[in-house]
C-alpha positions as CSV (number, residue, x, y, z in Angstrom):
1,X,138.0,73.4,63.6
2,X,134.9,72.2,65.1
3,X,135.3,68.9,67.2
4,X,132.7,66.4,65.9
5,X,130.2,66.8,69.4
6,X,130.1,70.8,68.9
7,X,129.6,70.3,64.9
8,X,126.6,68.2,66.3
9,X,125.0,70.3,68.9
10,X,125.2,73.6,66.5
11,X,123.2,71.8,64.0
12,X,120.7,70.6,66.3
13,X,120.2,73.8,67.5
14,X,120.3,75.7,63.5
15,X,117.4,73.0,63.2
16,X,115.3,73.5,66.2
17,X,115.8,77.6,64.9
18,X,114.2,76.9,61.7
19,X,111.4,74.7,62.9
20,X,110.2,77.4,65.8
21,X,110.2,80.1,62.6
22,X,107.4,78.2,61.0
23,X,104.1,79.2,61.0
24,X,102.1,77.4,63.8
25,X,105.1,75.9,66.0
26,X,106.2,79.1,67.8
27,X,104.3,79.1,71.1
28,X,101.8,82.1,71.2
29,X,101.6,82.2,75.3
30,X,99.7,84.8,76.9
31,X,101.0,87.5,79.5
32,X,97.4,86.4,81.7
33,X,95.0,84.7,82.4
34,X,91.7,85.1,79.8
35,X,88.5,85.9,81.1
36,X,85.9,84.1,78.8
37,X,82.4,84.8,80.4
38,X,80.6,81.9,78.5
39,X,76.2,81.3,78.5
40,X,74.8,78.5,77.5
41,X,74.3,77.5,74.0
42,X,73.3,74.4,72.7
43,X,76.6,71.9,72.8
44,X,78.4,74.5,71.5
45,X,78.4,75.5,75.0
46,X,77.0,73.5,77.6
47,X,76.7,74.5,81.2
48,X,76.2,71.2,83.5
49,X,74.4,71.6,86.9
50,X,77.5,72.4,89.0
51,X,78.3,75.2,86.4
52,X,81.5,72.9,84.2
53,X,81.7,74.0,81.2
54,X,82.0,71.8,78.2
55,X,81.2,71.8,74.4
56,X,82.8,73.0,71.5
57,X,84.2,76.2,72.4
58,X,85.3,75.1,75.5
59,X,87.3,72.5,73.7
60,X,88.7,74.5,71.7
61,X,90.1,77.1,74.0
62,X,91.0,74.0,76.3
63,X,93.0,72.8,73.6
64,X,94.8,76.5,72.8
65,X,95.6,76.3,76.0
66,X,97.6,72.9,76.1
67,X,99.3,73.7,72.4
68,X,99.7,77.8,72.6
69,X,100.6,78.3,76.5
70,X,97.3,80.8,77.0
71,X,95.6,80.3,80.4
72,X,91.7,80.6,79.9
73,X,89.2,81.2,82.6
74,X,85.3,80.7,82.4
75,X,82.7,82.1,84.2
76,X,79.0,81.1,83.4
77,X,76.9,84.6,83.1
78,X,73.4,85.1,81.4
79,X,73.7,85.5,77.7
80,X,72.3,88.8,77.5
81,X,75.4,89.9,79.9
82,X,77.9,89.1,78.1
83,X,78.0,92.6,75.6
84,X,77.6,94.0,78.3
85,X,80.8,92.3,80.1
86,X,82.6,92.7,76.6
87,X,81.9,96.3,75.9
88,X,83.5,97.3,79.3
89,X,86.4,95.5,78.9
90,X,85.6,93.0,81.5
91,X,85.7,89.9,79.1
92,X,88.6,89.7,76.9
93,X,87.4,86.4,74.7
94,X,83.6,86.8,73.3
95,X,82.8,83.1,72.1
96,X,80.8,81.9,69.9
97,X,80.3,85.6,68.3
98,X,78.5,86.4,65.0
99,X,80.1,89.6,63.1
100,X,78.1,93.2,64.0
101,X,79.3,96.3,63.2
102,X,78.6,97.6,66.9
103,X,80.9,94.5,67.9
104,X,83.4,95.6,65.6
105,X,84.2,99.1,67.5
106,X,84.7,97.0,71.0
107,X,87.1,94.2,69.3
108,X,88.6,92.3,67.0
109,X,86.4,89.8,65.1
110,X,88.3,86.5,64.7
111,X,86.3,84.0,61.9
112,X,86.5,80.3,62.9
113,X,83.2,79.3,61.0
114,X,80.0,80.3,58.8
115,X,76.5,80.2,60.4
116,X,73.1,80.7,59.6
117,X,69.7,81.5,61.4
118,X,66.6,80.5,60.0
119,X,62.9,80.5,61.1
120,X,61.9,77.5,63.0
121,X,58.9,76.3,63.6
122,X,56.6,73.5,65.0
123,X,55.3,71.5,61.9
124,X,51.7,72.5,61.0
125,X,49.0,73.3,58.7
126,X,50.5,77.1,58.5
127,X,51.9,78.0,54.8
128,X,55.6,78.0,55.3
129,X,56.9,81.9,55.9
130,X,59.0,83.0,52.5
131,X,60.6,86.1,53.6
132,X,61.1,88.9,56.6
133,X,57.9,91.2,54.7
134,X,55.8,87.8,55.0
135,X,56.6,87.5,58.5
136,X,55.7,90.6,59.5
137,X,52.6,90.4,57.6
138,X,51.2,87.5,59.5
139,X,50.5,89.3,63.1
140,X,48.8,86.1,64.3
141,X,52.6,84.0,64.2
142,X,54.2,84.8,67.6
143,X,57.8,85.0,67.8
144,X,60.5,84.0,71.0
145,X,63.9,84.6,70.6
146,X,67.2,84.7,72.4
147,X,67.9,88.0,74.6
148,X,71.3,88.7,73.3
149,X,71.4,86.5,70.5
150,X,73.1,88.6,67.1
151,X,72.8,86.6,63.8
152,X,73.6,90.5,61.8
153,X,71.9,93.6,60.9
154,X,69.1,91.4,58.9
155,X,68.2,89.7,62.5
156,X,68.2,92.8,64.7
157,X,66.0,94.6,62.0
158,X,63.4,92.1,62.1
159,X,63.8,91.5,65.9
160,X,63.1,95.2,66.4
161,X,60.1,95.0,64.2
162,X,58.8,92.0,65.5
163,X,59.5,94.0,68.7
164,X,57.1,97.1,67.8
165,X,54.4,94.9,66.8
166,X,54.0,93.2,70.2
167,X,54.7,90.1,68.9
168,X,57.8,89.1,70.4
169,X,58.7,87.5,73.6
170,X,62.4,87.4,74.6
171,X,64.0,84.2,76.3
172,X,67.0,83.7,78.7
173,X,68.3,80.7,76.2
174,X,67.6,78.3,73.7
175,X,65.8,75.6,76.2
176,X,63.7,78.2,77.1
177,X,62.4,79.0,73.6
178,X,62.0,75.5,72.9
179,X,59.3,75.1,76.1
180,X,57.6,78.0,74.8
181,X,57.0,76.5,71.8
182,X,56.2,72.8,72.8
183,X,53.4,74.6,74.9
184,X,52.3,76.5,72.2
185,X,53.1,79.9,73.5
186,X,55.0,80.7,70.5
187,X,55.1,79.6,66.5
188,X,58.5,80.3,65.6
189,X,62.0,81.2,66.6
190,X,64.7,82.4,64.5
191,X,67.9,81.0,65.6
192,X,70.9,78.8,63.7
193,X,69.3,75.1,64.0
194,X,71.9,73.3,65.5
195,X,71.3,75.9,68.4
196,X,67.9,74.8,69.1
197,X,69.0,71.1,68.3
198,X,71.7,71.0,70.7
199,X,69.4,72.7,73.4
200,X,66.6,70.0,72.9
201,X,69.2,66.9,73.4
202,X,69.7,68.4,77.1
203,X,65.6,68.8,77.8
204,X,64.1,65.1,77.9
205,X,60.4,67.8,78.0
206,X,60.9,68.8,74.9
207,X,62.9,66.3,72.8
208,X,59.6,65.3,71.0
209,X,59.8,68.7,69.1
210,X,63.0,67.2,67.2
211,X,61.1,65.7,64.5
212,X,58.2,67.7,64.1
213,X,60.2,70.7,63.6
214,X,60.5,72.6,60.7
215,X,63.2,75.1,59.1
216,X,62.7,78.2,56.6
217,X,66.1,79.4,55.3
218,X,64.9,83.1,54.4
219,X,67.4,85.8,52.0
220,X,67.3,88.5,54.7
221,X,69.2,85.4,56.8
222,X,72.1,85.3,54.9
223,X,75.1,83.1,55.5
224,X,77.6,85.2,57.7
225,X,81.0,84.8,59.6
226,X,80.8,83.5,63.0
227,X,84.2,83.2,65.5
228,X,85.5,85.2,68.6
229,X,85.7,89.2,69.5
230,X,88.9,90.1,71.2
231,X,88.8,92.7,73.7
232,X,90.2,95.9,72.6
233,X,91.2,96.4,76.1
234,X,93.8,93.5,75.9
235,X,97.2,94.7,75.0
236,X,99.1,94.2,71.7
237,X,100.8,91.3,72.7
238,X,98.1,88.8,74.0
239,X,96.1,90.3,71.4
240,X,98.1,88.5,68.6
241,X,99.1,85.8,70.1
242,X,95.1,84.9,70.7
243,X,94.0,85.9,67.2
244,X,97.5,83.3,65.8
245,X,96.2,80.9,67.6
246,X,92.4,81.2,67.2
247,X,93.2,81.5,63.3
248,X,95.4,78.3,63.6
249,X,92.5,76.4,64.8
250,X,89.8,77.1,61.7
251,X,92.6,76.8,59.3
252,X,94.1,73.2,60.7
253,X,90.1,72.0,60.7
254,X,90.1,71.7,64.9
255,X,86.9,74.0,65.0
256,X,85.0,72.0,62.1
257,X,86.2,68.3,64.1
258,X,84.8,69.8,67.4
259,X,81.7,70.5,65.7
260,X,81.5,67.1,64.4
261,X,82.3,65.1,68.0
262,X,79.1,67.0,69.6
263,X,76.7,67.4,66.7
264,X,75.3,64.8,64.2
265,X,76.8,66.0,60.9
266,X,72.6,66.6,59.5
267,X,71.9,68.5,62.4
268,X,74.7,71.1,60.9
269,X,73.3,71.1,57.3
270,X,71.6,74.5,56.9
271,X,73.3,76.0,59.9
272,X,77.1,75.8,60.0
273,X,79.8,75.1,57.6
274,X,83.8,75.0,57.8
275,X,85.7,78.4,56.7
């Protein structure tokens, strides 16, 4: 028979069993340390003057990290570099990511959120710009974008176009898009608002554009999964245990609440929305 002491520890331990077996408490740990090359991006990434990182991705991988026993480590890069860092398997965690199908051949896609781009311009007398064929229409509109920045197959097909016509200048980030436009240099950008917003909150120059700016939600801009690439050169293991814990994030609302604690819930209207 089993004394009254070992009766008790067996069922302790027959209930710790059955609470590591559910979904979410097992701890997903990583093998290494996960190189995140990270570029500036609003507050969803923010880069401060001595290169710390903070924002909401940072957060969130800061708090995987506390919960799932994964190690991350960040190193500030130009945007533009960082497909190029992912597609030779020297980044193992691409984040913030929109879907592409030349991303999906390098990784695997991990959806923590929707976003949109839309056109963006400075408020004016100009008729508002109703689709992609209008756009490319009106040669006298100039264009900046984002080197690097992939909203989908609609975006690069009008960036290429835009490209071919001599019409479009191509920035390091989102600060530098918005001085081109407070000087006049360019009309319109096409980027997901809260992008531009966040960027403008971190240039006292340029704040003044905030309410003068104005947003054209266009159908070859559809709505579209955004999240995290994981590096195909990452092994099985790590590879699971980042895509368990990057899923648990979207689905237990963490993603959504970071977004909340750095943006102003209108300046996400028309831009991002939970999964």
């Amino acid at each position: 028979m089993y004394t009254n002491t070992a009766y008790s520890a067996c069922r302790r331990l027959l209930v710790l069993g059955s609470l590591l077996a559910l979904p979410g408490l097992a701890a997903a740990s990583c093998s290494r340390t996960i190189n995140v090359p990270i570029a500036p991006i609003g507050l969803s990434v923010f880069v401060a003057p001595d290169n710390t990182v903070s924002g909401v991705y940072p957060e969130i991988l800061r708090s995987m990290s506390t919960k799932e026993g994964c190690t991350f480590e960040f190193s500030v890069v130009p945007r533009a570099r960082l497909d190029v860092l992912f597609e030779s398997g020297r980044a193992d965690l691409l984040i913030p990511a929109s879907r592409s199908p030349l991303r999906d051949e390098q990784g695997l896609f991990v959806p923590l959120i929707y976003s949109r781009a839309t056109l963006i311009t400075v408020a004016s007398e100009r008729p508002a710009v109703k689709t992609a064929q209008d756009l490319l229409t009106r040669r006298d509109i100039r264009v900046g974008v984002v080197r690097g920045f992939d909203f989908g197959p609609g975006y690069q097909l009008l960036v290429r176009e835009l490209a071919e016509q001599g019409r479009l200048v191509q920035e390091v980030d989102a600060a530098s898009v918005a001085r081109l436009m407070q000087s006049g240099a360019v009309d319109l950008t096409i980027m997901a608002p809260n992008i531009l917003l966040g960027a403008l909150q971190g240039e006292p120059k340029v704040a003044g554009l905030v309410p003068r700016l104005r947003y054209e939600a266009i159908e070859e801009l559809p709505w579209g999964d955004s999240g995290a690439y994981i590096s195909k050169h990452l092994n099985e293991a790590d590879t699971n245990s980042l895509r368990e814990a990057l899923e648990r994030s979207s689905k237990s609302g963490a993603v959504w609440k970071a977004f909340l604690r750095y943006y102003p819930a209108n300046a996400l209207v028309g831009s991002i929305r939970s999964r």
